[in-house]
N, C-alpha and C positions, 0 to 999 in steps of 0.2 A: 700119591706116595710122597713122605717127604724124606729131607734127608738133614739128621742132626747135626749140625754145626760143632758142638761144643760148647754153645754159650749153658750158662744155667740158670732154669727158670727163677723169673722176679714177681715177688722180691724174694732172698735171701733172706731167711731170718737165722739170728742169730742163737748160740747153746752153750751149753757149761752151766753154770750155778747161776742161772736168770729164771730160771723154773719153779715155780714151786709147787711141791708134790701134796699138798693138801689146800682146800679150799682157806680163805682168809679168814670168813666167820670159825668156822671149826678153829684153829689154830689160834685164834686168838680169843677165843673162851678157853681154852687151854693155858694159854699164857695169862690171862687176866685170876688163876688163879692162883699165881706164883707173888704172895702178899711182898717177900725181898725184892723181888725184880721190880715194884711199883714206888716202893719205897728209894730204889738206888736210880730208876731213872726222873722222876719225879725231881728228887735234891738237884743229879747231875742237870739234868733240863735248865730247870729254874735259875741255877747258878748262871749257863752260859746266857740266855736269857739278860741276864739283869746285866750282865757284863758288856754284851753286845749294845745293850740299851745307852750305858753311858756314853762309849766310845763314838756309834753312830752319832748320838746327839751333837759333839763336839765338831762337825763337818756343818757347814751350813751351804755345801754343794752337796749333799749325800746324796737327792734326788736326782740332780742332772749327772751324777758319777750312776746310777742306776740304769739311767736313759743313756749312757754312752756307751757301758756294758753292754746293755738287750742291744745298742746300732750295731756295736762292731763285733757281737757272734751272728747278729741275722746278716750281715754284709761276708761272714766267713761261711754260714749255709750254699748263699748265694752262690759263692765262688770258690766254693768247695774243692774240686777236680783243678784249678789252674793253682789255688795255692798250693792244694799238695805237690802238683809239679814242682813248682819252685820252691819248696821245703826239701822234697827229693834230692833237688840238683845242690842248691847249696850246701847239703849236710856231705853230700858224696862227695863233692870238691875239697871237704876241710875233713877227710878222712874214715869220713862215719862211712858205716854200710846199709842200707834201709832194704828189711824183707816185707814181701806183703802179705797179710792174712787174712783170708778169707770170715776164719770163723775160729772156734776154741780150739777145735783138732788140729788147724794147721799152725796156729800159734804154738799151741804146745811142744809139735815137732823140730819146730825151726828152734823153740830155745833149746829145748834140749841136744839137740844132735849139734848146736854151737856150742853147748856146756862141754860133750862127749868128742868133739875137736881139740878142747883143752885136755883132754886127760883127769878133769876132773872129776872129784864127785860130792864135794860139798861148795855151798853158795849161800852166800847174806845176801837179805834181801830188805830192800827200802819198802816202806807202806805202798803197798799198793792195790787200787781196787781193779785196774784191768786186770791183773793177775788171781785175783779173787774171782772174777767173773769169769774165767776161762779153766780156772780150777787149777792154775799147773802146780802147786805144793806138791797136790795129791797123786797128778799126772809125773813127776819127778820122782816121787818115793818108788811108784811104780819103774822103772826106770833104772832108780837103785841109785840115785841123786837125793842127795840131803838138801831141804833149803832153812834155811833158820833166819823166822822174821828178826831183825833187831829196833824197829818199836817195838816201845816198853808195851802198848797196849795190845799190839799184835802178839809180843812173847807170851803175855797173861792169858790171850785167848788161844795160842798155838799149844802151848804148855798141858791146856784145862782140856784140848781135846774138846775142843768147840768152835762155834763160828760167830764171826762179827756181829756184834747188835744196833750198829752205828758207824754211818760215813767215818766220820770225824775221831771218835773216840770208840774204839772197837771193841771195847772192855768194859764200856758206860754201864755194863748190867752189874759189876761184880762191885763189892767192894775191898777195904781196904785188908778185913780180916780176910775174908773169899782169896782175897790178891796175895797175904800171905799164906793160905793153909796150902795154893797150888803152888808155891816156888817149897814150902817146905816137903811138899811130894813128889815135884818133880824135877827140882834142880839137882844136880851134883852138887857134893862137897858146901852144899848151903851151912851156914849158922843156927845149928835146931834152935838157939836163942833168939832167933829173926823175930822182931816187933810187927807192929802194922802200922808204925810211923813211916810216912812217905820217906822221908831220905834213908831210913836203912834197908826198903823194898827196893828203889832207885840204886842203891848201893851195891845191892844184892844183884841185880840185874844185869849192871854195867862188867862186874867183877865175870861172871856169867858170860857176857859179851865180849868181853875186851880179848881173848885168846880167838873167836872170831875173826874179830876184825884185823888179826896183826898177820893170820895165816892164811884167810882166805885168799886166792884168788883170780877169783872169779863173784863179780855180784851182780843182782836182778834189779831194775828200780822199776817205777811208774814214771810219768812225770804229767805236771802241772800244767803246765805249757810251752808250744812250739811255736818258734819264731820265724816266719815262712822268708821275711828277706836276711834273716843272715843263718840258718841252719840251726840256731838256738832249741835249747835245750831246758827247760826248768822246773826244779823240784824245793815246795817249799815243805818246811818241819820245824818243830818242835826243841828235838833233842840233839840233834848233831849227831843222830847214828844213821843218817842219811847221808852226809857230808863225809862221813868216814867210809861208807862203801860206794860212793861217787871217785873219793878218791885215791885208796888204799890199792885196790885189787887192780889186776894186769887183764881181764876182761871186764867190758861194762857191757851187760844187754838190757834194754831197756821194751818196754812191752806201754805201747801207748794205743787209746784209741783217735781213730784220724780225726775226732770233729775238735780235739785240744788246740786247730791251732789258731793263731792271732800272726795278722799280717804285717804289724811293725813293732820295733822294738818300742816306739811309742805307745802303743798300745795298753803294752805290760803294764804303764802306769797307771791305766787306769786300774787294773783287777789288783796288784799289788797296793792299792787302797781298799776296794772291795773285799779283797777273801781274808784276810785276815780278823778285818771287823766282824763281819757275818761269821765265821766259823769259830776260832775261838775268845774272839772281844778284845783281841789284842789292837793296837794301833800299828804295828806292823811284826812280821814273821820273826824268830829268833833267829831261822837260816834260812836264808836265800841260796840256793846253788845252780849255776848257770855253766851251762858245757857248750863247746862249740867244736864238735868231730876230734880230731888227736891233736894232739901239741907233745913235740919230742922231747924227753925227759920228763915230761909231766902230766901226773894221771894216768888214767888207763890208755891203751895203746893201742886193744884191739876194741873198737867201738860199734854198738849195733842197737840197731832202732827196729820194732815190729812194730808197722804198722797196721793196727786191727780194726776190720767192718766189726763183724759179727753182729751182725744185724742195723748199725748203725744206719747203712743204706734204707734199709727197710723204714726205718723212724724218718728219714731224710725224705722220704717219699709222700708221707703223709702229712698234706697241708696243714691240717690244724694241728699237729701235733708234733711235727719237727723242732720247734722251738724248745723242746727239754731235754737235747741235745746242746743247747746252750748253756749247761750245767757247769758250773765249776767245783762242785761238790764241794760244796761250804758248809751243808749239813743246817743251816741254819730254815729249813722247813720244817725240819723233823723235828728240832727244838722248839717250836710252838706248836704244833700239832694237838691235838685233845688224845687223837687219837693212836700215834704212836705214844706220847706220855706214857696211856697206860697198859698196849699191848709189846713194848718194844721190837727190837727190829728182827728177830727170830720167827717171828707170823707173818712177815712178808713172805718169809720162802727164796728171795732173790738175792742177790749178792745186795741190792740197790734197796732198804728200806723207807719206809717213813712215803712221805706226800710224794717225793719224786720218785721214787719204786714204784709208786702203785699206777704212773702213768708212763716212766723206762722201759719198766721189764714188758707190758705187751704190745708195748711197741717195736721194740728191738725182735720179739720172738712172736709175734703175732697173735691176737686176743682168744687163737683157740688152742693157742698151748697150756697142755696138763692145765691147771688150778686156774693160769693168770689169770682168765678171764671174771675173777671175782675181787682181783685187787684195784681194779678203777670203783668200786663200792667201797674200800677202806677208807671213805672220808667224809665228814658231815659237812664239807662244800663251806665252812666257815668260812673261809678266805686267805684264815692270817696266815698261810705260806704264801700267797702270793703279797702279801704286804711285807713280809722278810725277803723273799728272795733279792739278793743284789741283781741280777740283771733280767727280771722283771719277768720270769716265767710265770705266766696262767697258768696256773696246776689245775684251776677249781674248774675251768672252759675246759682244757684237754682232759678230764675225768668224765665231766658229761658227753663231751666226743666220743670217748671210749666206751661209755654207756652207753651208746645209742648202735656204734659198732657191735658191740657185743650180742644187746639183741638183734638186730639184723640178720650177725652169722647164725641166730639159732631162729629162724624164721624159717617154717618149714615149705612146700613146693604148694601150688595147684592141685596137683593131683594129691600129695601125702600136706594136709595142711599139721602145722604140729598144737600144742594144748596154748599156746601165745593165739594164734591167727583166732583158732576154734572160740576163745575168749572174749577176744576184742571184737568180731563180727556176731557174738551173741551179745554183747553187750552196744554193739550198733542198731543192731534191730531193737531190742527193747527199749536205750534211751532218744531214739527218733521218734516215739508215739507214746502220747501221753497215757493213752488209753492202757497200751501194752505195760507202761511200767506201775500203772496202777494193779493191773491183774497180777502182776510178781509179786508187788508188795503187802497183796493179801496175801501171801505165803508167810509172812513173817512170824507169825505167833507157832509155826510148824518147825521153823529155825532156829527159834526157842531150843527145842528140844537137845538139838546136838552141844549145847550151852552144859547140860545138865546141873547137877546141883548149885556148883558152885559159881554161875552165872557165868563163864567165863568157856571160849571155844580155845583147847592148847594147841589141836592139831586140826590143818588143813591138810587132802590130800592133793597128787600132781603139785602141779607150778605154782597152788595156792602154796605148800609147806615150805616157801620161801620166806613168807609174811613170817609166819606162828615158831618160825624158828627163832628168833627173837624177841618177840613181843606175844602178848595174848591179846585175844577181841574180846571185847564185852559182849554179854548176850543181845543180840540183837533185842531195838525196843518192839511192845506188843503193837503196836500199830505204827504207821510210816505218818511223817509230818504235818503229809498232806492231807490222809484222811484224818486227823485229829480236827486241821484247820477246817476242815469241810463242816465236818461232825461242831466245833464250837461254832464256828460261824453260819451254819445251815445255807452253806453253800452246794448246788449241785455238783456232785463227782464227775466234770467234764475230762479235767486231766490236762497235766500240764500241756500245751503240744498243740491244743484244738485253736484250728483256725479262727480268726476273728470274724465276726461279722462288720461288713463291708460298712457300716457305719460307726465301728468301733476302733477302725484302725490310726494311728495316728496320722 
């Protein structure tokens, strides 16, 4: 008999929008037929691309700032549990409050029932992907809490009644007409003259925002990175509508995951080189914004940090594959990719697209949840994410990892073997004797048949209709190589396999 403790079972995987509810092939023959979506990510791609190209080249340390990145997030895996200690204690000394979060459900609760402390019930919110992953918009509405993104690219997709298709630029699918026709449907008090010139969209936006930002308050951020020896706090951006709800409103909660952090303020310089070139080709950030717990008369007053597993632990755990926890979400995998290019980021199904989605999400939530187990196959193993990424994550080695996971979990018992085992030991017996695979390959002119006219097999059944789901096979040829070779060279049909004779051997 035993008796339960409390603890709960490991690992812990993680929930909220890391899921995805259809397989990756499916979903993305579906998106591959969307000709606009190919054509808007395509352009956007290319551009940051080319941008990022110059800026990097201008570094003649870019290599060793890559190698100092991958040192000092594998030295923060390492020492995981004693930094966030001392992120704990410094943030709590300088005012801040830190909750811990298990997973989506419990983050959700903890911000809301902080929002519902203030008496409020609207909240601006800075970009953020922890929040995206845990879903609390949607969890707040429910709630009966307003949250209103104020990136421009978050508004476009909050607006549109859709979800992100891109780390970095969460709108990358839409264009500029797309960008106007949704602010003329669903903004208030819009300009029915609204163009689709970026400053009068911009214009539109702010105008839209600024009554926002003068009465919220209460706001929601993410942040960039945590600074374990002084309590630090950092969010970088684009537009300055980060900086206004860092520092406008009378609560700030912030929702981070724990593997953000870095151990000195030293540190910061390296990635504050790093993310801004990789993600948007800039040579450094427009805004930099840096919090250290409260300061009296200044900024927000009442200050809170969620810190979230949600499965991170679980990625933490697995050796080869911890490493893309070292993410900084710079996006710049997903900008060379072939293959998000042309399926964008909506066929992942997870909050996380592109190269790093498709080896986060079954990580974090374990390779037999729903769909995921088919997004470590969203890549054709080229490489060039792991030649972009700044701090040197092997996406192409932890995808094969994942692949090899994957079938393993679906490997059936001794007793019940499943159509994988049944396969590979039919196919051990016949390719271990020459003799045996010569007797199969007189079958060939019989497999012919299922070819029928048009020379060509569409469908396999069982675990074959993985192959034929993408591809056709040709009609198998009327005789197999070897007996061709036999047949022209008037060789005896021994068969591959047949022992040598004792004076033939080398």
């Amino acid at each position: 008999m035993s008796t339960f403790l409390g603890m709960p079972a490991l690992p812990v995987y993680g929930s909220g929008n890391l899921h995805a509810s259809e397989s990756f092939p499916k979903s993305a023959h579906r998106e591959l037929g969307n000709a606009q979506l190919r054509s808007n990510l395509g352009h956007a791609t290319r551009t940051i691309r080319d941008k990022r190209t110059q800026v990097v080249s201008e570094l003649p340390d870019w290599e060793q700032l890559r190698d100092a990145g991958s040192a000092i997030k594998e030295s923060v895996m390492a020492r995981l549990p004693e930094l966030l200690e001392a992120f704990e204690q410094n943030f709590t000394a300088r005012g801040g409050v830190i909750h811990w979060a298990r997973d989506a459900g419990e983050a959700n609760r903890i911000v809301a029932g902080l929002i519902r402390d203030t008496g409020e019930t609207e909240v601006v919110k800075v970009k953020s992907m922890a929040t995206q992953e845990i879903g609390l918009n949607e969890y707040l509405d429910e709630q009966g809490i307003a949250a209103f993104e104020t990136d421009l690219a978050e508004l476009i997709v909050q607006l549109d009644h859709d979800k992100p298709s891109h780390i970095l630029v969460p709108a990358i699918h839409k264009n500029r007409t797309q960008v106007r026709d949704i602010f003329l449907r669903e903004m208030e008090n819009v300009d029915p003259d609204l163009t689709n010139e970026p400053s009068k969209l911009a214009a539109a936006a702010r105008t839209h925002l600024r009554r926002k930002f003068l009465t919220a308050k209460v706001a929601v951020s993410g942040a960039n990175f945590a600074l374990a020896d002084s309590g630090t706090l950092a969010v970088v951006e684009s537009e300055g509508n980060g900086r206004m709800c860092l520092t406008l409103p009378e609560t700030l909660i912030t929702v981070m995951g724990i593997e953000k952090l870095l151990p000195t303020w030293q540190d910061l310089e390296v990635f504050m080189q790093l993310l801004p070139r990789s993600s948007t080709g800039e040579r450094m950030n427009p805004y930099t914004s840096l919090w250290t717990g409260v300061t009296e008369g200044d900024g927000p007053q009442n200050v809170h940090l969620v810190l979230l597993d949600n499965g991170r632990s679980a990625a933490l755990a697995d050796e080869m594959g911890r490493s893309a926890l070292h993410c900084i979400r710079c996006s710049a995998c997903m900008n060379v990719c072939p293959v998000y290019e042309r399926t964008g980021g909506h066929a992942y199904g997870s909050t996380y697209p592109g190269p790093i989605g498709a080896i986060l999400s079954p990580l974090m939530t374990g390779i037999q949840a729903e769909e995921n187990d088919s997004l470590p196959y969203a890549s054709s193993l080229c490489g060039a994410c792991y030649d972009a990424c700044p701090v040197k994550i092997n996406i192409p080695d932890i995808l094969v990892h994942l692949r090899s996971v994957d079938v393993d979990s679906k490997r059936g018992t001794k007793k019940v073997p499943n159509q994988m085992d049944v396969g590979m030991k039919a196919a051990s017996w016949a390719l271990s004797s020459g003799k045996r695979l010569g007797l199969i390959e007189k079958g060939l002119p019989l497999s012919r048949l299922a070819a029928g006219p048009d020379k060509k097999i569409t469908k396999l059944p069982g675990i074959a209709a993985g192959w034929t789901q993408s591809r056709d096979i040709p009609a198998p040829p009327t005789q197999s190589f070897r007996a061709w070779w036999n047949k022209e060279h008037h060789t005896p049909d021994a068969g591959v396999g047949t022992p040598l004779k004792k004076e033939e051997q080398p």
